[in-house]
Each structure stands twice: as C-alpha cells, then as structure tokens.
TIZAFI-608201 format. One line per 4 residues: their letters; for each residue x negated, z negated, y negated of N, C-alpha, C. Coordinates in pm, 1 decimal, m for minus. Last residue first. Layout:
% TIZAFI-608201
a) X,Z,Y,X,Z,Y,X,Z,Y; ...
This chain:
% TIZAFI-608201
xxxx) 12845.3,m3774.0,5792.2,12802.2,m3920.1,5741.1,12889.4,m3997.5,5650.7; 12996.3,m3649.6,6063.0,12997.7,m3624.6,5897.3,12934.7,m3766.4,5844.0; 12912.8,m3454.2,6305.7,12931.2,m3559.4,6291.7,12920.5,m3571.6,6136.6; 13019.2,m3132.6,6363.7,12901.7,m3220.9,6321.1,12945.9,m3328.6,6282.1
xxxx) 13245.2,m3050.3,6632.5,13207.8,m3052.3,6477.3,13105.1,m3147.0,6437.1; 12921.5,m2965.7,6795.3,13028.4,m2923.8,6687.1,13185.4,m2993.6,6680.2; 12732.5,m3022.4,6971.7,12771.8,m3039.2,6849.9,12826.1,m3014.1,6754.4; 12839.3,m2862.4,7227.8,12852.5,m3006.2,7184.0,12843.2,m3080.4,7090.7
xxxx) 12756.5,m2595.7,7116.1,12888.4,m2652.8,7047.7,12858.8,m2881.2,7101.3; 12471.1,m2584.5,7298.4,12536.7,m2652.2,7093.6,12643.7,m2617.2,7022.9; 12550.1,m2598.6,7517.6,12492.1,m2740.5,7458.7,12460.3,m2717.0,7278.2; 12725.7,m2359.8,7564.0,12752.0,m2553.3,7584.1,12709.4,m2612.0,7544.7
xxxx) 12528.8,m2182.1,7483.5,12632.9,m2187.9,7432.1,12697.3,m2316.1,7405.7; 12343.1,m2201.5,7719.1,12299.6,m2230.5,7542.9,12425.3,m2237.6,7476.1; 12460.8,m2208.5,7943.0,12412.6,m2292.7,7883.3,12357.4,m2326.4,7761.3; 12549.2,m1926.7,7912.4,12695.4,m2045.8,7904.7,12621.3,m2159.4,7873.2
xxxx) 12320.1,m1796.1,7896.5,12372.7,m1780.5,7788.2,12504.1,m1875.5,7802.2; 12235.5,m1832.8,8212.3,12156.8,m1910.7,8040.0,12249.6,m1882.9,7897.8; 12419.2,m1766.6,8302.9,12405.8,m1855.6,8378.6,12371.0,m1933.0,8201.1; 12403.0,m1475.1,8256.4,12515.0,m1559.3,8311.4,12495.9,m1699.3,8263.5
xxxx) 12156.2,m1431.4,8354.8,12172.1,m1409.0,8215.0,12295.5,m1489.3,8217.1; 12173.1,m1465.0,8642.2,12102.6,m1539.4,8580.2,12084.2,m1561.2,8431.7; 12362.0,m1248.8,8681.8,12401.0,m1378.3,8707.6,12373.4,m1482.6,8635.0; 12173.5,m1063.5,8622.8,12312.5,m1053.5,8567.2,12360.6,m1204.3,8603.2
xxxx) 11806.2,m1107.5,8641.6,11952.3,m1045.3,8697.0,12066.4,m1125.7,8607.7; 11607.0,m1261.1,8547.1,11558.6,m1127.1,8538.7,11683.3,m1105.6,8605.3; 11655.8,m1469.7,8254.5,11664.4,m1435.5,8400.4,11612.9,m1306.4,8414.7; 11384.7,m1516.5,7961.6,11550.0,m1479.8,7998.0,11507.8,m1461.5,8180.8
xxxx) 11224.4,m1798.6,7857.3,11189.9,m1679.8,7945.3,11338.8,m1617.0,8035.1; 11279.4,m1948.8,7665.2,11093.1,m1899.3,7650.0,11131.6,m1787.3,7768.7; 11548.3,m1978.7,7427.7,11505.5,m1946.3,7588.4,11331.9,m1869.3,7610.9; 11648.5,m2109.5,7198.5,11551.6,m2049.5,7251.4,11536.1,m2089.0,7359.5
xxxx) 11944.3,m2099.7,7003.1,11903.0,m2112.0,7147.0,11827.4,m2009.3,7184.5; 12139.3,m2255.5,6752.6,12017.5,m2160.6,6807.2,12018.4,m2197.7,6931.4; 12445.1,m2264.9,6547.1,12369.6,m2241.8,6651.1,12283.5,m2203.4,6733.0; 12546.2,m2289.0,6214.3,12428.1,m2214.2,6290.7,12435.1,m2337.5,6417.2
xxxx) 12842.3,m2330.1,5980.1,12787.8,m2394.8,6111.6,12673.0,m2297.9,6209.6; 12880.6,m2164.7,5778.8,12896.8,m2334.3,5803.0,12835.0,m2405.2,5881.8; 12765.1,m1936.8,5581.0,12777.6,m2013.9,5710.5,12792.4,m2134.5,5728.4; 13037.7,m1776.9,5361.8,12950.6,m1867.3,5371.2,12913.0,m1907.6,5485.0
xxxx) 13289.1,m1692.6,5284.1,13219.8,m1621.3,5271.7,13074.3,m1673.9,5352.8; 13521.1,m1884.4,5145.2,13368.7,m1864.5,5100.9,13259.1,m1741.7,5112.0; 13654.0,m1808.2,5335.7,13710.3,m1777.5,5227.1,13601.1,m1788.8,5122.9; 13542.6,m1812.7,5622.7,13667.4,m1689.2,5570.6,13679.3,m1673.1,5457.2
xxxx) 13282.5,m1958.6,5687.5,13348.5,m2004.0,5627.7,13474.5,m1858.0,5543.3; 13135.1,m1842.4,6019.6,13104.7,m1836.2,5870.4,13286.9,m1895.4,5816.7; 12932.7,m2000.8,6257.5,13062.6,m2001.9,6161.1,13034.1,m1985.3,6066.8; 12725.2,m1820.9,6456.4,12737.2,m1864.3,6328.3,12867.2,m1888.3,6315.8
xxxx) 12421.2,m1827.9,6714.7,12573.6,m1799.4,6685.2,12622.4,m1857.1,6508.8; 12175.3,m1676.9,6861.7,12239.1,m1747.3,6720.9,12368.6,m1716.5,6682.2; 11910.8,m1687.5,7054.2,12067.1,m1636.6,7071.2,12117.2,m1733.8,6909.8; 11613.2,m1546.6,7222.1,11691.4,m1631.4,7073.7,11804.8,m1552.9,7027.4
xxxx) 11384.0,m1501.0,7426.2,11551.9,m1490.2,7369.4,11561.6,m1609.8,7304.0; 11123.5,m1365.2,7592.0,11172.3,m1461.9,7532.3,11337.5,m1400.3,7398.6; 11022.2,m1243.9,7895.4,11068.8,m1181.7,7812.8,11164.9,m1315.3,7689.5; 10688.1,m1151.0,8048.9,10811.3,m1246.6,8027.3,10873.6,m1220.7,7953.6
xxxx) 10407.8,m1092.3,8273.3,10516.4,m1061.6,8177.7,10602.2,m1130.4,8174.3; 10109.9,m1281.8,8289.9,10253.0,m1272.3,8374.2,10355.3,m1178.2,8220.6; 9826.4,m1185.2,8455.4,9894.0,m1177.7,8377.0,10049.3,m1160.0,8388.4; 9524.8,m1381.5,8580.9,9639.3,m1324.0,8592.4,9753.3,m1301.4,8463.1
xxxx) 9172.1,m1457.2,8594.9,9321.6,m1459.7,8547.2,9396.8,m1350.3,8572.6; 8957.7,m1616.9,8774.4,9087.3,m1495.9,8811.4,9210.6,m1555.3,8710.9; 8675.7,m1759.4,8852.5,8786.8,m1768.4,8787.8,8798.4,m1648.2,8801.4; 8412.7,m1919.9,9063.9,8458.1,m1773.4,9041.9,8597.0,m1806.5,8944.1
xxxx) 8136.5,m2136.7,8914.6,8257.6,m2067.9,9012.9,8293.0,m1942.6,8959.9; 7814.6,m1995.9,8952.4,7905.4,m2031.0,8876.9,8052.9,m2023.6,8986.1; 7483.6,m2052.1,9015.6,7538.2,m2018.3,9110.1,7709.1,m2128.3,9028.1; 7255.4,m2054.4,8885.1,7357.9,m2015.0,8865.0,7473.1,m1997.4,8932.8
xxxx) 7107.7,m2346.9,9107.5,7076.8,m2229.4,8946.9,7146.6,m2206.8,8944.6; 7106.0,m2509.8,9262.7,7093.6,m2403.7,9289.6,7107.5,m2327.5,9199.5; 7248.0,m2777.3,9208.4,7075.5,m2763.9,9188.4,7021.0,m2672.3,9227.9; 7407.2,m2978.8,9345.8,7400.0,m2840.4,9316.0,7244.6,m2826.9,9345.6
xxxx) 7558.8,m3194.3,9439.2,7545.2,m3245.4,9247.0,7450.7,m3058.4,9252.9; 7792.7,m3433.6,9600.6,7699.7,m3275.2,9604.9,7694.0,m3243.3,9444.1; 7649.1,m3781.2,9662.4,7725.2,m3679.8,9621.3,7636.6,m3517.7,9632.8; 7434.3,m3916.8,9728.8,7492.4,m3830.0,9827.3,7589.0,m3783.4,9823.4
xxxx) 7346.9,m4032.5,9511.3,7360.4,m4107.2,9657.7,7444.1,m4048.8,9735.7; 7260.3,m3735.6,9336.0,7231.9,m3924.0,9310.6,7253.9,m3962.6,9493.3; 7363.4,m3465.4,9560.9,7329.3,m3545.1,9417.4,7311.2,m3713.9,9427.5; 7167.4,m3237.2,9681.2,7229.5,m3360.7,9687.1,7232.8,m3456.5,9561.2
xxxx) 6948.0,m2983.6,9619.4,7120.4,m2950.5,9663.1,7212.7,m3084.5,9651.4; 6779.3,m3218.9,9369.3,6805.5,m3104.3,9405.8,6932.5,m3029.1,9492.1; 6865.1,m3467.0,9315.6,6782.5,m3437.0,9388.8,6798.7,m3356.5,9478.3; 7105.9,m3434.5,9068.5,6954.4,m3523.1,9083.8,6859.8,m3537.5,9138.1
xxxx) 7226.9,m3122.7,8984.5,7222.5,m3239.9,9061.3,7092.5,m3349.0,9026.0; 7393.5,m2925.4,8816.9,7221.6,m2957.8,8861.6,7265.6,m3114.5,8879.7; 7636.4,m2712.8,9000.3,7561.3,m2755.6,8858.1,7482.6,m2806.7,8920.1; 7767.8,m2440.8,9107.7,7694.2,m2554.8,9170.5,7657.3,m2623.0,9036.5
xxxx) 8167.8,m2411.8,9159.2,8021.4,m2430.1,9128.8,7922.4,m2471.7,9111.6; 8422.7,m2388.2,9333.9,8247.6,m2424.9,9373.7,8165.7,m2412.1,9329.8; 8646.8,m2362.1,9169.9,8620.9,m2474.6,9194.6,8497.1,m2530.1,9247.0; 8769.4,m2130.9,9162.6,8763.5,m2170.5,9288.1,8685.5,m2304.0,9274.2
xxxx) 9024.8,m2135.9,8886.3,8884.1,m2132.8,8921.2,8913.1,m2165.9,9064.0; 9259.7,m1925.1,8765.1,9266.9,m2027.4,8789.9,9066.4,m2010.9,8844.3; 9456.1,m1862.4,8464.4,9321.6,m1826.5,8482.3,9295.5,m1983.2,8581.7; 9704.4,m1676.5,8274.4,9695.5,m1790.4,8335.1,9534.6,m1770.3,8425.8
xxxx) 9903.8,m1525.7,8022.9,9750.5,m1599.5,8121.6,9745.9,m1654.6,8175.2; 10223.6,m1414.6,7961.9,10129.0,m1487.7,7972.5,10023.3,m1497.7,8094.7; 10336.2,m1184.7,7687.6,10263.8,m1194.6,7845.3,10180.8,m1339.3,7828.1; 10662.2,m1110.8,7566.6,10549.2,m1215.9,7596.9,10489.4,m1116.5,7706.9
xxxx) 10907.0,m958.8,7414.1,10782.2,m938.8,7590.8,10716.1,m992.4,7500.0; 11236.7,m1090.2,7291.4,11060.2,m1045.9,7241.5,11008.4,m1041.3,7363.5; 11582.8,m1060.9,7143.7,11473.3,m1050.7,7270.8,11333.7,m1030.1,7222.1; 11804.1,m1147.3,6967.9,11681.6,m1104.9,6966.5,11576.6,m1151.9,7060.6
xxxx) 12140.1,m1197.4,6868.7,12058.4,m1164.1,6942.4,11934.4,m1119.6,6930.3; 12374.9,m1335.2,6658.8,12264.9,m1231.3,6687.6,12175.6,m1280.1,6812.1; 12751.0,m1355.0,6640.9,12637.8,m1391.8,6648.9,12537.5,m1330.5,6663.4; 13028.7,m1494.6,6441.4,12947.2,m1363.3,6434.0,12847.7,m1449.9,6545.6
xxxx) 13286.0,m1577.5,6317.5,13230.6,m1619.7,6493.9,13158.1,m1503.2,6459.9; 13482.8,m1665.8,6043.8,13478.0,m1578.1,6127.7,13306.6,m1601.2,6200.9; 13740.0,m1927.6,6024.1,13631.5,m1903.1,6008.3,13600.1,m1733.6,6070.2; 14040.0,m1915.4,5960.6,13962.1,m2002.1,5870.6,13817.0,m1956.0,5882.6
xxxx) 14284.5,m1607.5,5924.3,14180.3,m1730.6,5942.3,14108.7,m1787.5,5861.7; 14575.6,m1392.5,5945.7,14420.8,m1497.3,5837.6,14391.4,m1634.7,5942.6; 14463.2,m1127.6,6084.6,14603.7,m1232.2,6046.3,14479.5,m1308.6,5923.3; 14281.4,m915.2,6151.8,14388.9,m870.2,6084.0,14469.9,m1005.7,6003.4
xxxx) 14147.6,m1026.0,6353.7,14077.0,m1003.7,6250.3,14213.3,m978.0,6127.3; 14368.0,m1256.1,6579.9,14296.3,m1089.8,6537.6,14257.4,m1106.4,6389.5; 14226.8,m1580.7,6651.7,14346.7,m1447.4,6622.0,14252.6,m1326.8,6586.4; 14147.9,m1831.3,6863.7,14127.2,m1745.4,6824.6,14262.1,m1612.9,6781.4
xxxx) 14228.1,m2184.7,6737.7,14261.3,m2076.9,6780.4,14199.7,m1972.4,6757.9; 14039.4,m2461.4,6841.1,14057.8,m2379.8,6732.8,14133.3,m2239.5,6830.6; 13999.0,m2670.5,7031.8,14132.9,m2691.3,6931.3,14174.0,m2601.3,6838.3; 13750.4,m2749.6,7152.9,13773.8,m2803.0,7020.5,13888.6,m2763.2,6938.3
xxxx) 13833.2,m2578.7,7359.2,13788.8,m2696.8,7353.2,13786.5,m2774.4,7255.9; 13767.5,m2353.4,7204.0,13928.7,m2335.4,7252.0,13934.5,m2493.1,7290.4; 13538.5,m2302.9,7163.5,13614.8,m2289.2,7062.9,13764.5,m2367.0,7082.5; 13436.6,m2241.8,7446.1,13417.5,m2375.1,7348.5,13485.8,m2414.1,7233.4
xxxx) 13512.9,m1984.6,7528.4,13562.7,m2135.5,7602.8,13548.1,m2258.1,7488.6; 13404.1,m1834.8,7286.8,13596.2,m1841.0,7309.3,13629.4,m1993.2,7385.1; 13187.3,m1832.6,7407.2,13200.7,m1915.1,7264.0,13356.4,m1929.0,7238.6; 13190.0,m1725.8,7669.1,13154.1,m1868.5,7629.6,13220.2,m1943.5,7544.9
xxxx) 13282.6,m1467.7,7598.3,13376.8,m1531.5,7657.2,13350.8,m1685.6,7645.4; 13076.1,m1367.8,7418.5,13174.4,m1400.7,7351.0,13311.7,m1530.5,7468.0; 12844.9,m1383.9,7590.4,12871.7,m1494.0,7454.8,12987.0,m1481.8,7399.1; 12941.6,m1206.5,7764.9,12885.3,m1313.4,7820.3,12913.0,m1445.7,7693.3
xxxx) 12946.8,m964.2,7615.2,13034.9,m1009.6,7777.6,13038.4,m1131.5,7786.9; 12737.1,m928.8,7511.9,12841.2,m968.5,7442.9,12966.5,m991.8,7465.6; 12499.4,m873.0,7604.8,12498.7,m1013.6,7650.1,12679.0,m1020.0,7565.2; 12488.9,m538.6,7586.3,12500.3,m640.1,7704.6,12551.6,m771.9,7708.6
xxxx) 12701.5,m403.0,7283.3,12585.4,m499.1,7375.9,12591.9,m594.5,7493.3; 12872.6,m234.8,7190.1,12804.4,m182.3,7337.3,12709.7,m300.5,7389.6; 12889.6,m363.2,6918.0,12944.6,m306.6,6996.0,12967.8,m294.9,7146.9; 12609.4,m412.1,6794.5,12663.6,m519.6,6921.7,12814.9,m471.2,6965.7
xxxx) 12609.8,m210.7,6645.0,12473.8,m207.2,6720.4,12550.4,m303.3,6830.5; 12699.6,m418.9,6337.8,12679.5,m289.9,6381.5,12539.8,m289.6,6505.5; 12844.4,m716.9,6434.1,12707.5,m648.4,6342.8,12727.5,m522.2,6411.8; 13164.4,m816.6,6468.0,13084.2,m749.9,6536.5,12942.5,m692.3,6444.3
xxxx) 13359.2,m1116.3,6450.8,13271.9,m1002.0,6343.9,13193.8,m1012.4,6452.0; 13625.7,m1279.6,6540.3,13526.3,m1223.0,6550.9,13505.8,m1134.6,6458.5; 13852.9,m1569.0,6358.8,13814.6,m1419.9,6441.8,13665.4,m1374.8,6475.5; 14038.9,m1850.1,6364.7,13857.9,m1813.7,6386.3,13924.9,m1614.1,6428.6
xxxx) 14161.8,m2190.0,6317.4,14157.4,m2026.7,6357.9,14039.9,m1966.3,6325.6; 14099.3,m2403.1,6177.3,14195.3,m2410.0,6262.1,14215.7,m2307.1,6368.0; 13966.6,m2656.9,5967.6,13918.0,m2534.2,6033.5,14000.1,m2483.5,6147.9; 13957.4,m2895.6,5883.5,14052.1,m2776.4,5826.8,14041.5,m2658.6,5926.2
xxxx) 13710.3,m2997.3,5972.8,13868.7,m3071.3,5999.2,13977.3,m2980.2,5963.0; 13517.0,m2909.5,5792.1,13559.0,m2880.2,5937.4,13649.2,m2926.8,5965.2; 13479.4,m2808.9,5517.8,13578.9,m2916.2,5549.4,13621.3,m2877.9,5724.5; 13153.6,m2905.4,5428.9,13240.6,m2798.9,5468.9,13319.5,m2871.9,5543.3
xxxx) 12906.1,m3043.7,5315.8,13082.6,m3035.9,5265.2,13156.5,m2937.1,5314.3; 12710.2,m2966.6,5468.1,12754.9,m3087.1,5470.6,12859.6,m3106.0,5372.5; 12654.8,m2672.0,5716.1,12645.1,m2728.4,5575.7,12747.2,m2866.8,5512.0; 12428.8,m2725.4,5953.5,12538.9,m2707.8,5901.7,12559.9,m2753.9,5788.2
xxxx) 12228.7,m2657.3,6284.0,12273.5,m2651.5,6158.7,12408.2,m2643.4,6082.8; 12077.2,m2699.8,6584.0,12203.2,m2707.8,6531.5,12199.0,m2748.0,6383.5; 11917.4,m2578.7,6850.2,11912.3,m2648.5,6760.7,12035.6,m2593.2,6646.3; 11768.4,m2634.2,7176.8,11875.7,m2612.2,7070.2,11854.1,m2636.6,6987.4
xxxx) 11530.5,m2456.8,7385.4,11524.1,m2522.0,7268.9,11697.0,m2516.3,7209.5; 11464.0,m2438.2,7711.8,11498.6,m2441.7,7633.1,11518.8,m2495.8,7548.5; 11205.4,m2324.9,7979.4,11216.9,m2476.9,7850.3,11327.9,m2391.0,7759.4; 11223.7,m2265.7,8336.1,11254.3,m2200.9,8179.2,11248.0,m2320.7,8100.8
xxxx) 11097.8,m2235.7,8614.4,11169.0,m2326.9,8526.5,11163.8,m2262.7,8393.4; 10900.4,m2116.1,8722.1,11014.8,m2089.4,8708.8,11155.9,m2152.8,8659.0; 10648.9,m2281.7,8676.9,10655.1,m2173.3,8661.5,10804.8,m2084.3,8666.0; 10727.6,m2508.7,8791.0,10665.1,m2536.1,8686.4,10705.2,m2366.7,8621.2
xxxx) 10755.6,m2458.6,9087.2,10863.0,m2524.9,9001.7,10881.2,m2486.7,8834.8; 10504.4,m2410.6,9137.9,10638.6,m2267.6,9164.4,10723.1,m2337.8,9111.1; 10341.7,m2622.7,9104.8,10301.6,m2528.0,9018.6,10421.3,m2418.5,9028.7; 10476.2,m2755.3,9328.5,10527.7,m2822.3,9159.4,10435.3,m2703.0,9140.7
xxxx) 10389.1,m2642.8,9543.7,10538.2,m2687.3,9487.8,10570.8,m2703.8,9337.6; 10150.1,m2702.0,9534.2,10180.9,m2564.0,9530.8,10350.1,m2541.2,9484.9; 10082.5,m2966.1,9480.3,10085.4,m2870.1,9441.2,10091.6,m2719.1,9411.5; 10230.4,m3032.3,9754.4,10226.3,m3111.4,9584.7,10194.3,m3007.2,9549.5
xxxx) 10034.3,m2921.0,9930.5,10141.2,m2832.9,9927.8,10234.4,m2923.3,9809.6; 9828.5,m3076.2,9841.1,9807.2,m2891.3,9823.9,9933.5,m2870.9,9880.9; 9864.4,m3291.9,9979.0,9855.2,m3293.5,9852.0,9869.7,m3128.0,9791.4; 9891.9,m3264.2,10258.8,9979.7,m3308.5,10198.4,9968.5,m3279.5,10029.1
xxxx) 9608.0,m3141.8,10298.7,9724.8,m3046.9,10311.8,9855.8,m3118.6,10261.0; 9443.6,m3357.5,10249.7,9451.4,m3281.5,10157.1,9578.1,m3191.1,10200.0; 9468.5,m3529.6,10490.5,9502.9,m3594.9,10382.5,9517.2,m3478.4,10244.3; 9409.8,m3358.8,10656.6,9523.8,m3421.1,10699.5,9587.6,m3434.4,10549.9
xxxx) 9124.1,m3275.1,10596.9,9193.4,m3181.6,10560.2,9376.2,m3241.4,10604.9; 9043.4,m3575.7,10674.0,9036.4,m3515.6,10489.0,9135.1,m3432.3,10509.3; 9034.2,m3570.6,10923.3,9129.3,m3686.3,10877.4,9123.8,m3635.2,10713.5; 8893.7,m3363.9,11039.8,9032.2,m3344.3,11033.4,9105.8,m3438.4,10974.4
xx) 8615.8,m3345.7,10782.0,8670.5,m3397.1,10876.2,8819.5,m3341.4,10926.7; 8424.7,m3043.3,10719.7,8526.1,m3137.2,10673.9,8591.9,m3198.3,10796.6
C-alpha cells in the first residue's frame, strides 16, 4: 500500500473508530406520556406519596423522588403528608431487565472468484483462491435496560390521571450516572404535564 492510501485511510479509521465509541455509549431514550382526558388538572393542587411495598429501601428512590418533587413544585403543586388531604397521590415503578448484545465484526479478506483467477476483470482483486473466507468475531456485550413509570393517581377517584414512561436501553454503570438518567427521564415527561386539553 502506498503511503498516500494509508494517509488517506488513517483519517477515515479514526471516523470510525470515533463514531463506533460514540455510537456505543450513547444510550436511546424513549418518553412517553399518558392521560386521561376529563381529568380536571387545573384543580389539582397538592399531591402525597405512595410507596409499593419493596420501594421502601429502593435505590433509585433517592433519585426519583427528589426529581419528581423538583417538577411538581415547577408546576405549582404542593407536596403534603399523606395524612392532610390531597388532590393526587405520586406512586412510581421501576423495572430493570440484562440484555446481552452481539455484535460480530469481519476482517474483510475474503477471497471470492474473480475473472482471471487471483486478479479480477481490469485489475481489481476479485480472489479465485477457493475458500479462502473472512474471519468474523462476535462479541458479547452485557447491558442492563430500565423502565421508570411514574403515575398521578386521582385522591378521590382513585384513578391514574397522568402515566409517565421512560425507557432507557442501557442504565449507567455508577451513582452519578443513574443520577444523571433518572433527572432526565423525569424532565422530559413532566414537560408534559399538564397535558395540553383539546
């Protein structure tokens, strides 16, 4: 190979070595936002918490409750003790799943059948050495996927008013980084709240 190719390829191979470590540590998250369409959100003034049995002691409940308190408090609603009366009560669930994903890359030299024999047509490389297959290597990545769901339920109904989802394809692996994803799922679906009313 010339030095003017491998010039021109080391720019491109570090393109892609970049964007494949980008690609790969980047997380896709999903929101998505539900609600029931006569519920008199405009009434809605105060709020307590409900704990599901089990979220007591739970990790992320550091994290979502102080969020969902910030957002709440943004939109004007007070939080009180379970004890006084309110309008809604703030439950939410949690559910983690291990993924593994594949990934399978090739070296790219294999020979196929050429036109005249090792040289192909006009001097492309076209093979013509029989089996001679690339090599592929997959790899296996562990991951761990989260779906966070927050709920207004309606105090006097009984009822959910308002669902918040947030799928995360792949939680942080440290405290910060859990940090980090659970204020962002949180933020981006109260932004919809209160639901716009037709």
């Amino acid at each position: 190979m010339s030095p003017i190719c491998t010039l021109r390829l080391t720019p491109l191979l570090g393109v892609v070595v970049c964007l494949n470590v980008v690609l790969t540590c980047a997380s896709a998250q999903t929101i998505k936002v539900n609600w029931r369409e006569k519920a008199p959100f405009a009434d809605y003034k105060t709020y307590s918490w409900s704990f599901a049995k089990g979220q007591e002691n739970s990790f992320y409940r550091q994290f979502v409750r102080v969020d969902v308190d910030e957002q709440l408090a943004k939109k004007g609603l007070q939080k009180v003790a379970a004890a006084q009366g309110h309008d809604l009560i703030v439950t939410y669930h949690l559910v983690t799943q291990e993924l593994m994903d594949s990934t399978t890359t090739s070296d790219g030299f294999g020979l196929g059948g050429g036109g005249f024999g090792g040289w192909g047509g006009w001097g492309g490389w076209g093979g013509g050495m029989g089996d001679m297959d690339d090599i592929a290597t997959t790899e296996a990545q562990p991951r761990t996927m989260g779906i966070l769901v927050v709920d207004l339920v309606d105090a006097k109904t009984k009822q959910v008013v308002w669902r918040g989802q947030a799928t995360e394809d792949s939680l942080a692996s440290s405290q910060k980084g859990d940090e980090k994803q659970v204020k962002k799922s949180v933020d981006k679906m109260f932004d919809r709240y209160p639901p716009q009313q037709k």
